[in-house]
DRENDO-308662 format. One record per residue (C-alpha): residue number from 1; x, y negated, z. Coordinates in nm, 4 decimals. Example, Ala and Ser with C-alpha at 12.3 -4.5 7.8 and 13.67 -1.06 7.14 Angstrom:
NODE   i       c1       c2       c3
NODE   1   1.2300   0.4500   0.7800
NODE   2   1.3670   0.1060   0.7140
! end
This chain:
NODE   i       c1       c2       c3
NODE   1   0.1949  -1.8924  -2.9465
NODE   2   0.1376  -1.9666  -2.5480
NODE   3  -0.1707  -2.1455  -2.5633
NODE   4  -0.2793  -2.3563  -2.1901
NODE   5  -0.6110  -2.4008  -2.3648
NODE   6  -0.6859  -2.0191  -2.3736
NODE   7  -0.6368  -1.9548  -2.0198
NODE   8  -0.9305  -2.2872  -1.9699
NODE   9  -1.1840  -2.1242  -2.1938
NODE  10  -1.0804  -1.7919  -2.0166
NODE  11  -1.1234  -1.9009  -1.6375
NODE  12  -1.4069  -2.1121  -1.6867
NODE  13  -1.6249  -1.8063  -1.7894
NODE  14  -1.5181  -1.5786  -1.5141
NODE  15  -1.5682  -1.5899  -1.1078
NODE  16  -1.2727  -1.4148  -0.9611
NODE  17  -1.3587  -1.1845  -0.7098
NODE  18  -1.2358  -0.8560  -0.4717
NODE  19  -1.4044  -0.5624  -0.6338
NODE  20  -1.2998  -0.4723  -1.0117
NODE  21  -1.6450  -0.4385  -1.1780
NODE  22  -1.4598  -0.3171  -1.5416
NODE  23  -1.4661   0.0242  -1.6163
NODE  24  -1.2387   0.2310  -1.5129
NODE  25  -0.9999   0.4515  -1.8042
NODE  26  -0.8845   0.7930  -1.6105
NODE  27  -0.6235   0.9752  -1.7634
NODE  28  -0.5504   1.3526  -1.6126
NODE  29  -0.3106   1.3531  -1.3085
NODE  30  -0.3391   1.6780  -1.0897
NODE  31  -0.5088   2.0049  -1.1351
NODE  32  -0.3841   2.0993  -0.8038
NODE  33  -0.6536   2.3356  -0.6416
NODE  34  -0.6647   2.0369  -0.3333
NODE  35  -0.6681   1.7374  -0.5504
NODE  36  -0.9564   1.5192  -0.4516
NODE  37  -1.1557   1.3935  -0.7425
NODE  38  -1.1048   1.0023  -0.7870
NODE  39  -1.4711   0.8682  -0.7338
NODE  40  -1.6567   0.4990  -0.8308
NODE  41  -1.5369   0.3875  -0.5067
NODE  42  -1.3071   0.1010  -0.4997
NODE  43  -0.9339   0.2072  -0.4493
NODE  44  -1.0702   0.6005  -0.4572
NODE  45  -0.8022   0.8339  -0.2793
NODE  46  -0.9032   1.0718  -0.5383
NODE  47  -0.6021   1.2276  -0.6895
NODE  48  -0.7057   1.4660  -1.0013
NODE  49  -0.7052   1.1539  -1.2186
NODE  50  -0.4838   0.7980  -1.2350
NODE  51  -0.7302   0.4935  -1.3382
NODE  52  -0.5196   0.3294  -1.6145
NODE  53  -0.6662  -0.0806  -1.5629
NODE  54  -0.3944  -0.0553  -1.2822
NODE  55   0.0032  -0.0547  -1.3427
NODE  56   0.1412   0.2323  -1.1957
NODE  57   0.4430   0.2423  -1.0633
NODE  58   0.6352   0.5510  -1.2431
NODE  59   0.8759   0.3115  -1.3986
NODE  60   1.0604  -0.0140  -1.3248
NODE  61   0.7641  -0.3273  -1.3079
NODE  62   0.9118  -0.6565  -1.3494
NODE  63   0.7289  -0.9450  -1.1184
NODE  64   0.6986  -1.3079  -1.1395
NODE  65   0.7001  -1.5467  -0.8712
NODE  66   0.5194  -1.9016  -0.9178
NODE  67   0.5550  -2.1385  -0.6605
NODE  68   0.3270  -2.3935  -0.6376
NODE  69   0.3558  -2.7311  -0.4593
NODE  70   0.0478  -2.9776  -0.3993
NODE  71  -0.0069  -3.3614  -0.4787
NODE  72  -0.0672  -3.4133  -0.0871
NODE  73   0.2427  -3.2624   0.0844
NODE  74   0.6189  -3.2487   0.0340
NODE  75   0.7610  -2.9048   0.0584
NODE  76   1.0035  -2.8165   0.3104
NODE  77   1.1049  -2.5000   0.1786
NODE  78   1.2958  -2.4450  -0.1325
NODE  79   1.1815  -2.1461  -0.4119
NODE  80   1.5085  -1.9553  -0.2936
NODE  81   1.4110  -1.9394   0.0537
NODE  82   1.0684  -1.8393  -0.0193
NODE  83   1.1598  -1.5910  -0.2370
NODE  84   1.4152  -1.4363   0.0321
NODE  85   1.1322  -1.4155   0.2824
NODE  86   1.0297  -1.1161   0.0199
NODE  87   1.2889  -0.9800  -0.1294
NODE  88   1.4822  -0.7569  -0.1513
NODE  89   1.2703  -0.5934   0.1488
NODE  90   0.9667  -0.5463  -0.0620
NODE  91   1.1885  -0.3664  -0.3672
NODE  92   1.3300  -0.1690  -0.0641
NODE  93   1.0684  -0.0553   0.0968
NODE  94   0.8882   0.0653  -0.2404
NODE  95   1.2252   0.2074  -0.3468
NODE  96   1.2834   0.4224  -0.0026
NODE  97   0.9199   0.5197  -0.0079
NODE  98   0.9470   0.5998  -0.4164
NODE  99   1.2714   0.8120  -0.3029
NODE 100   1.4247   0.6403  -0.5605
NODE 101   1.1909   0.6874  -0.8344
NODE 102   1.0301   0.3444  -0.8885
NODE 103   1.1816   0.0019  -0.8779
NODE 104   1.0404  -0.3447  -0.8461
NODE 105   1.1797  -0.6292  -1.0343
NODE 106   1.1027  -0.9708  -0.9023
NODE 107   1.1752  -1.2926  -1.1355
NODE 108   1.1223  -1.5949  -0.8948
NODE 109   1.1331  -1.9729  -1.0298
NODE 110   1.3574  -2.1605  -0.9462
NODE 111   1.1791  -2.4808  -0.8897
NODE 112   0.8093  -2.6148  -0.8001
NODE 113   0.5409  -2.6278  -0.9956
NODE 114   0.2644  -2.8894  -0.8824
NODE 115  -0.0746  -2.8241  -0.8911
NODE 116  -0.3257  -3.1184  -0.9816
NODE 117  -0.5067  -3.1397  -0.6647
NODE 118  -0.4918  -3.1445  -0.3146
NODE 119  -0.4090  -2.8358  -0.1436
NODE 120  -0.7384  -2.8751   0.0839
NODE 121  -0.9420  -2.9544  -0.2641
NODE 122  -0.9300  -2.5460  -0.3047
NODE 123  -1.0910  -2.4911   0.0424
NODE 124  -0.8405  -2.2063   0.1160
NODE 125  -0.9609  -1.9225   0.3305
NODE 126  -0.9831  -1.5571   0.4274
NODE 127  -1.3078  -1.5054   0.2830
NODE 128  -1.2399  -1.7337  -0.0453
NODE 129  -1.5650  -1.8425  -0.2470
NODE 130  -1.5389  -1.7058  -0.6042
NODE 131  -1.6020  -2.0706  -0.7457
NODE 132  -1.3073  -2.2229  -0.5599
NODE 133  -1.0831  -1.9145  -0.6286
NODE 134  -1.1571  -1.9313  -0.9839
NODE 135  -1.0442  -2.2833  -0.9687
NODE 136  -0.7386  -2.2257  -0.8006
NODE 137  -0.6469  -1.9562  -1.0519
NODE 138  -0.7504  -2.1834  -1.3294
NODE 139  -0.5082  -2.4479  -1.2397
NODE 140  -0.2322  -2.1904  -1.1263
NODE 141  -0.2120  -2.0552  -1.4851
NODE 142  -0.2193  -2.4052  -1.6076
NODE 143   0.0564  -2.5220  -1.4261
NODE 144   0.2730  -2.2247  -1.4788
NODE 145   0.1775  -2.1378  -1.8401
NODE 146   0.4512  -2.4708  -1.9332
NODE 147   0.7177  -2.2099  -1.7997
NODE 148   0.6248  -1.8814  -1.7260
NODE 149   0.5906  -1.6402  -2.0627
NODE 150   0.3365  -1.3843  -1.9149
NODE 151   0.3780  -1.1542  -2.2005
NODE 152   0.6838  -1.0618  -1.9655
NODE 153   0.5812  -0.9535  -1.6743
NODE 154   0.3772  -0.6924  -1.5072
NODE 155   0.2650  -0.8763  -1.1573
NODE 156   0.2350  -1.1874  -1.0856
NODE 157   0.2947  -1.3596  -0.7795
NODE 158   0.1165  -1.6984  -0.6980
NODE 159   0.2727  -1.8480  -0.3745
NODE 160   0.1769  -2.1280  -0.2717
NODE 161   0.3900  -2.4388  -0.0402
NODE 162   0.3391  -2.3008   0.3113
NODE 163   0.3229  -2.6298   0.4507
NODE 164   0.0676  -2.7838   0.2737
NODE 165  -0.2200  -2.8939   0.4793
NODE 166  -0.4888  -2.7114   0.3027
NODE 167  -0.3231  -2.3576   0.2890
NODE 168  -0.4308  -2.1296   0.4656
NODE 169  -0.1756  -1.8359   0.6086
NODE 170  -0.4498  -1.5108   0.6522
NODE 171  -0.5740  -1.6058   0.2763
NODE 172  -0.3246  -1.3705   0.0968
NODE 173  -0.4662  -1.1236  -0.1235
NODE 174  -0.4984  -0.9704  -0.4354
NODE 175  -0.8022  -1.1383  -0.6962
NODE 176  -0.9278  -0.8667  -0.8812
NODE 177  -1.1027  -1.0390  -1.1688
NODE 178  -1.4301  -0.9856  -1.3598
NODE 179  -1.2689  -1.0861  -1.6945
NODE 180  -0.8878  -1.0543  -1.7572
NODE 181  -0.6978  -1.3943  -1.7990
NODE 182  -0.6069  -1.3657  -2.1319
NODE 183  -0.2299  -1.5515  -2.1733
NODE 184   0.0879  -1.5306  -2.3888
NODE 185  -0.0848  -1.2105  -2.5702
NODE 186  -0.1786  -1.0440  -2.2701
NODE 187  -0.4441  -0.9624  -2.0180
NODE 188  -0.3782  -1.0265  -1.6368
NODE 189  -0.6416  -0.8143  -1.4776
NODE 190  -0.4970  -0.8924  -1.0887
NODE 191  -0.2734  -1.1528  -0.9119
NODE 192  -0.1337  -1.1657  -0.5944
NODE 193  -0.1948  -1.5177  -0.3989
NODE 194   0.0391  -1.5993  -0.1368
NODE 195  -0.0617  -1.8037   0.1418
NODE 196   0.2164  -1.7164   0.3770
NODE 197   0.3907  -1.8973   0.6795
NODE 198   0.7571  -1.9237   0.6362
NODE 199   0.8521  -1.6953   0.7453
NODE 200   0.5698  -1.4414   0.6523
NODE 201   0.3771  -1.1304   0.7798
NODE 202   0.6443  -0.8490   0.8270
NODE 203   0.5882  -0.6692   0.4854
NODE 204   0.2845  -0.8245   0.3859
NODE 205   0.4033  -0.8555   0.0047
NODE 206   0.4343  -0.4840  -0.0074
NODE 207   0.1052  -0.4409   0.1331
NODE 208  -0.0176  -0.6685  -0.0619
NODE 209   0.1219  -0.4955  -0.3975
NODE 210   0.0019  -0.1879  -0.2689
NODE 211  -0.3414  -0.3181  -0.3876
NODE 212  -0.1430  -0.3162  -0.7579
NODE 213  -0.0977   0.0454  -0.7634
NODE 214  -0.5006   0.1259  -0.6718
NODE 215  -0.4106   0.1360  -0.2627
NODE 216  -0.7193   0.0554  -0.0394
NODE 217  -0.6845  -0.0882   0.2988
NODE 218  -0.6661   0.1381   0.5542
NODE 219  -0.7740  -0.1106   0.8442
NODE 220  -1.1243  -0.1342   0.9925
NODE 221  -1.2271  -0.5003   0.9934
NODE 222  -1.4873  -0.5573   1.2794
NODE 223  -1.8084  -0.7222   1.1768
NODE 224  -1.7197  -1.0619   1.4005
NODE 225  -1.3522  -1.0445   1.3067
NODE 226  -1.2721  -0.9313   1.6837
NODE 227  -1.0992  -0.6613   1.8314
NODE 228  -0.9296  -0.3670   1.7160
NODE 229  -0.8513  -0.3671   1.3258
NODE 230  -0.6165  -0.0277   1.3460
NODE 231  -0.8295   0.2454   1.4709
NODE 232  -0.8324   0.3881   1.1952
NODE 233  -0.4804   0.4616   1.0893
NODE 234  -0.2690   0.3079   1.3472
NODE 235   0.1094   0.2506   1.2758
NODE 236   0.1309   0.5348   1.0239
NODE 237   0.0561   0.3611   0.7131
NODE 238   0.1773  -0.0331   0.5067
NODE 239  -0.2151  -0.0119   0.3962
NODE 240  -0.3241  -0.0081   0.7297
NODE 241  -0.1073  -0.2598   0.8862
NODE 242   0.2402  -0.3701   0.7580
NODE 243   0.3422  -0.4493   1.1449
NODE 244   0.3582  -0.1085   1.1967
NODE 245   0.5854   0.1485   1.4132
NODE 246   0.6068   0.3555   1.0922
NODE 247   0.4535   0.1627   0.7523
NODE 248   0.6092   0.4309   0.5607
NODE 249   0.2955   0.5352   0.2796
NODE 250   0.1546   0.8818   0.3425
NODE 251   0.2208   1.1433   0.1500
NODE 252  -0.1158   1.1804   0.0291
NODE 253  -0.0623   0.8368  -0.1121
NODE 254   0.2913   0.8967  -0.2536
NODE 255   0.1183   1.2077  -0.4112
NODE 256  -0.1612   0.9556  -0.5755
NODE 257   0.1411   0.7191  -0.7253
NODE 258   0.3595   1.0120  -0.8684
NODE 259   0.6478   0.9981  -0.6308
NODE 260   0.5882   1.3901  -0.5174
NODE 261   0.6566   1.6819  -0.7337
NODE 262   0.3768   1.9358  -0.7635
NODE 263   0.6019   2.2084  -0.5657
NODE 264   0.6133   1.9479  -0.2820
NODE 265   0.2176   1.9798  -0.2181
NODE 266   0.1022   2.2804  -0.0676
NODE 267  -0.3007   2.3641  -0.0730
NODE 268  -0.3418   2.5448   0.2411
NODE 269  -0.6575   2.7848   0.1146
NODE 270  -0.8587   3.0911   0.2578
NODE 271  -0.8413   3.2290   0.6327
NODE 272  -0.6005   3.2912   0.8275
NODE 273  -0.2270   3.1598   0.9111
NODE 274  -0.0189   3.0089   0.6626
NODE 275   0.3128   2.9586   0.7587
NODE 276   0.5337   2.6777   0.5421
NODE 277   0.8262   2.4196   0.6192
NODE 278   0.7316   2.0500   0.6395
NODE 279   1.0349   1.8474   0.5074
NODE 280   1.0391   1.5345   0.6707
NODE 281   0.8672   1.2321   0.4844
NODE 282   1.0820   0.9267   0.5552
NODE 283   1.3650   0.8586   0.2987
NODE 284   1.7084   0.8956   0.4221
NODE 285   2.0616   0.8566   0.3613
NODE 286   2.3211   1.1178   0.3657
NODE 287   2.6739   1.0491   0.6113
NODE 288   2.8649   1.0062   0.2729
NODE 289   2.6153   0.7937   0.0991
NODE 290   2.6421   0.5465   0.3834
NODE 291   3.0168   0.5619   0.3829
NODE 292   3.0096   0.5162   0.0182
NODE 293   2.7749   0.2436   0.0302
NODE 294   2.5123   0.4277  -0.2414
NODE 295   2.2023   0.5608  -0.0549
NODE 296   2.0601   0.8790  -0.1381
NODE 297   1.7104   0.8476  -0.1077
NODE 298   1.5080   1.1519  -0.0298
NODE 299   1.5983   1.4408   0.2149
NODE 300   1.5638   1.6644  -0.0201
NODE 301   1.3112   1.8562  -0.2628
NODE 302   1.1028   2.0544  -0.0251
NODE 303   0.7256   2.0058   0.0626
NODE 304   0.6102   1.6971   0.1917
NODE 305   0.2583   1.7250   0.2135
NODE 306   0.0091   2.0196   0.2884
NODE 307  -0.3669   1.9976   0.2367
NODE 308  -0.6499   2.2121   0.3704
NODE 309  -0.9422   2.0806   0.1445
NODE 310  -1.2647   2.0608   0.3898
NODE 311  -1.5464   1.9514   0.1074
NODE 312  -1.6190   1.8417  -0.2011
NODE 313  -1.4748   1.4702  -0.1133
NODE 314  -1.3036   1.5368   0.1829
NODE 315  -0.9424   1.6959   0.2970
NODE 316  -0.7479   1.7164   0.5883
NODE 317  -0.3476   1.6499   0.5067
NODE 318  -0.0573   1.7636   0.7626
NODE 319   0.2789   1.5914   0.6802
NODE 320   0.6565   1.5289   0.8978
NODE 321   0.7254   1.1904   1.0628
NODE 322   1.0148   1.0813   1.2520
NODE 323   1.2628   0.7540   1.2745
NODE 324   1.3813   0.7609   0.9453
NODE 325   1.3761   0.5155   0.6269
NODE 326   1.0723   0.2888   0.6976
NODE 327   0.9837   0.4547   0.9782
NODE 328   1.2556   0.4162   1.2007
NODE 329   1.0817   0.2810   1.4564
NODE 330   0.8306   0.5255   1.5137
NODE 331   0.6889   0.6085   1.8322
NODE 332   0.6347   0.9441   1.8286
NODE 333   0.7762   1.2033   1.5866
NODE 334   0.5978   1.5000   1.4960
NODE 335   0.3611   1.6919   1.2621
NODE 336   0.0873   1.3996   1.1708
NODE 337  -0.2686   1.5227   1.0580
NODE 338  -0.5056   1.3012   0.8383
NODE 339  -0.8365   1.2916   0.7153
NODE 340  -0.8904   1.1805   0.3978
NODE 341  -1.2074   1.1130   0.1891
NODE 342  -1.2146   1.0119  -0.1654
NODE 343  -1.5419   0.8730  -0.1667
NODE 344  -1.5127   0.6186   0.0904
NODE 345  -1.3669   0.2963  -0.0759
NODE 346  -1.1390   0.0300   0.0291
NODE 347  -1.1650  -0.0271   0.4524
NODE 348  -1.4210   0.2068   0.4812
NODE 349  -1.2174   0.4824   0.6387
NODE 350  -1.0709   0.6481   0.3755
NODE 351  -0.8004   0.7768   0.5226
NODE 352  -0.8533   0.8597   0.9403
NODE 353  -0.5495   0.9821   1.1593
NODE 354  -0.6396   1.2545   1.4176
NODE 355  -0.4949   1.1837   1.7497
NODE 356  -0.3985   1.5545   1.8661
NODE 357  -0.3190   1.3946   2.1873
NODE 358  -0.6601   1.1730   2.2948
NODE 359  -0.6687   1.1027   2.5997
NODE 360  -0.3140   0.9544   2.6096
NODE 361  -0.1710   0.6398   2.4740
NODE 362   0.2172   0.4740   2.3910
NODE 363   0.4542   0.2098   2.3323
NODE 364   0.2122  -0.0408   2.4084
NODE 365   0.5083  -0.2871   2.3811
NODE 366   0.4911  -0.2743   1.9980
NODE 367   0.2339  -0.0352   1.8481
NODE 368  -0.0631  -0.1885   1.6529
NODE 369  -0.2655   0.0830   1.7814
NODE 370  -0.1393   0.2598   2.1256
NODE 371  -0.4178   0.5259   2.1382
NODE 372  -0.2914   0.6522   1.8132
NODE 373   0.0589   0.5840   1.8650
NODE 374   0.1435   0.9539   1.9916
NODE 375  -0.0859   1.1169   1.7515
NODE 376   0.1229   1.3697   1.5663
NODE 377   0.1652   1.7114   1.7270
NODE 378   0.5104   1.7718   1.8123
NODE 379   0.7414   2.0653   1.8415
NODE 380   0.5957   2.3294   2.0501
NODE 381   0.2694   2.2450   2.0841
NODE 382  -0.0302   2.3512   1.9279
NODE 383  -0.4233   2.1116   1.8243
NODE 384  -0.7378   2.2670   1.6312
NODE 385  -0.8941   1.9642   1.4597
NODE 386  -1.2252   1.8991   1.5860
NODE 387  -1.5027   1.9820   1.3872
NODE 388  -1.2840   2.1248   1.1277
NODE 389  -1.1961   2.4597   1.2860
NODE 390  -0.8328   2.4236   1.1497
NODE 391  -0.5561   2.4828   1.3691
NODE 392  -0.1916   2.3656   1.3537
NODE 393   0.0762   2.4932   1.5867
NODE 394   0.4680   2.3415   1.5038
NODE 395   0.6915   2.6728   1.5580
NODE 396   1.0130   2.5132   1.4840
NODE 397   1.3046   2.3300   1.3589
NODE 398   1.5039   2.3929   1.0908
NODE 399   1.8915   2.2844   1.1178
NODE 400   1.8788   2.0287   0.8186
NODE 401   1.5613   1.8634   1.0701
NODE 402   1.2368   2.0284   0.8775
NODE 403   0.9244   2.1259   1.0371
NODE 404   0.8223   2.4943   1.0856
NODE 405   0.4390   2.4832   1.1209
NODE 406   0.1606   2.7432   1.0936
NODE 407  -0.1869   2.6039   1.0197
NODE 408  -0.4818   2.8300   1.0209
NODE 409  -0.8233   2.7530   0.8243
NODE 410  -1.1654   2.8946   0.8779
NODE 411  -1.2858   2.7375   0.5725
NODE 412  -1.2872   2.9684   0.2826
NODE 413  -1.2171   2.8742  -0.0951
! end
């Protein structure tokens, strides 16, 4: 039996909070030669192993959407229009950048649910004190419990009335908690609060889920919340910033959810030139899929991603972007190189874009990030990583659009 009493005792033992602090259950993943271990650092962009306390997203995940209204305001907005602020662009987007393989499911309400304080009783905010989260969850479940079997459902999705007069738009995030709710016969480990304007943040709810599948941030947060948050991935990733030129996920991060094959990763290893074909990364849609109305997601089976490992935690990956699926309004098309370290956690950098053009910026009309806006090399020209000693010169073009590249290593092993 659903019991409201349960999730009580449950939330009133546990402070919710951002970092997981449970262990972590690995299961094997990759043996690939250039798979990154998967370190203690949160949201690790280790690959060799998948941490099992998060859902991953090799099957179809079925999500519930709570709305939640407030005793001091009247909302404006009905369920149904909240809910189309989301989706279907969030199922999209994961099921262009999935290439088909992995579909999201969302189960919206269709009416309020009223929570029994005052929206500005929770104190709302970015940075969120674990007390007045926990109290916000506590009541959520509460609420919701009278109509939501949890047993269900994989995600859950707490939005809350946009208008109310405590809620506060830039506190959206996922609440990792210390304990797991325990409700309907099953343990919620993560929920997504929604804090949104009406309309939202371009893609903010797949960011946002992102964080579901063991995704870190890919933004730099300055210590005094000013200037630049993208320097360190630009447009080129949702986990950076989902107002991106090109939020399609990288391919070192469709590698880490499953959506690549093995055969489409290619460990660049020893010295000297290696010469391979760089299929392009965005999803697309063959002439006679659009005319049929069916899209065919994926351009094909060939590789996606190559990786020179550089150290025991670190690797630089060289993948195709152009205007394409999610990313077809990217600036600048080209070959895109990428640090990546698995031992830097969640907006610490784990993932760094190298700008093989530096001292040159674009599209300042809509890029997060101009100076890294025109960062991949393009066809014809040649860049040697600094400090790396690895060299990558893009020979050619292949009719069906692939990338011809030769990248050259000094680094042995």
């Amino acid at each position: 039996m659903r019991s409201v009493a349960a999730v009580f005792t449950t939330m009133s033992a546990l402070a919710a909070t951002s970092i997981l602090t449970v262990p972590s259950v690995a299961e094997p993943f990759s043996t690939t030669p250039c798979a990154l271990h998967r370190t203690d650092a949160h949201h690790s962009e280790g690959v060799d192993t998948w941490n099992r306390s998060y859902a991953r997203p090799s099957r179809p995940l079925d999500a519930v959407m709570v709305f939640l209204s407030f005793p001091d305001s009247a909302p404006r907005s009905t369920p149904a229009e909240l809910a189309a602020d989301h989706f279907p662009a969030t199922s999209r987007f994961f099921e262009e950048a999935s290439y088909g393989r992995f579909t999201l499911r969302p189960h919206p309400l269709k009416r309020w649910l009223r929570m029994p304080r005052p929206s500005a009783s929770y104190a709302i905010r970015r940075d969120w004190s674990a007390a007045q989260r926990a109290a916000y969850l506590r009541d959520a479940f509460a609420v919701a419990d009278r109509d939501v079997d949890f047993s269900r459902y994989d995600i859950v999705y707490f939005v809350a009335d946009p208008d109310a007069p405590g809620v506060d738009s830039d506190a959206t995030k996922v609440v990792n908690l210390d304990t797991p709710v325990r409700v309907d016969g099953k343990d919620v480990r993560r929920v997504v609060t929604v804090f949104e304007n009406h309309p939202p943040d371009r893609l903010v709810l797949a960011h946002e889920t992102g964080h579901l599948f063991d995704l870190p941030d890919l933004y730099h947060r300055p210590a005094d919340g000013k200037g630049d948050w993208d320097t360190y991935v630009g447009d080129w990733d949702l986990m950076g910033s989902q107002f991106g030129l090109a939020p399609d996920l990288f391919a070192w991060h469709k590698w880490k959810l499953g959506w690549l094959e093995p055969r489409q990763v290619v460990c660049v290893r020893g010295t000297g030139p290696t010469r391979l074909t760089l299929e392009p990364l965005a999803a697309g849609e063959t002439p006679a899929a659009r005319t049929a109305g069916s899209p065919v997601f994926g351009l094909g089976g060939g590789v996606k991603l190559a990786v020179v490992r550089t150290g025991s935690d670190s690797a630089l990956a060289f993948e195709a972007r152009g205007p394409a699926g999610s990313d077809h309004g990217v600036c600048r098309k080209g070959v895109l190189v990428y640090r990546v370290h698995s031992g830097a956690a969640s907006g610490d950098g784990p993932i760094e874009v190298v700008d093989a053009h530096p001292r040159t910026e674009a599209c300042w009309e809509g890029s997060v990030y101009p100076p890294l806006a025109d960062a991949p090399v393009d066809l014809g020209e040649s860049f040697t990583v600094p400090g790396d000693g690895v060299r990558v010169e893009v020979e050619d073009r292949t009719v069906s659009g692939a990338w011809t590249v030769k990248i050259t290593s000094k680094i042995v092993g």
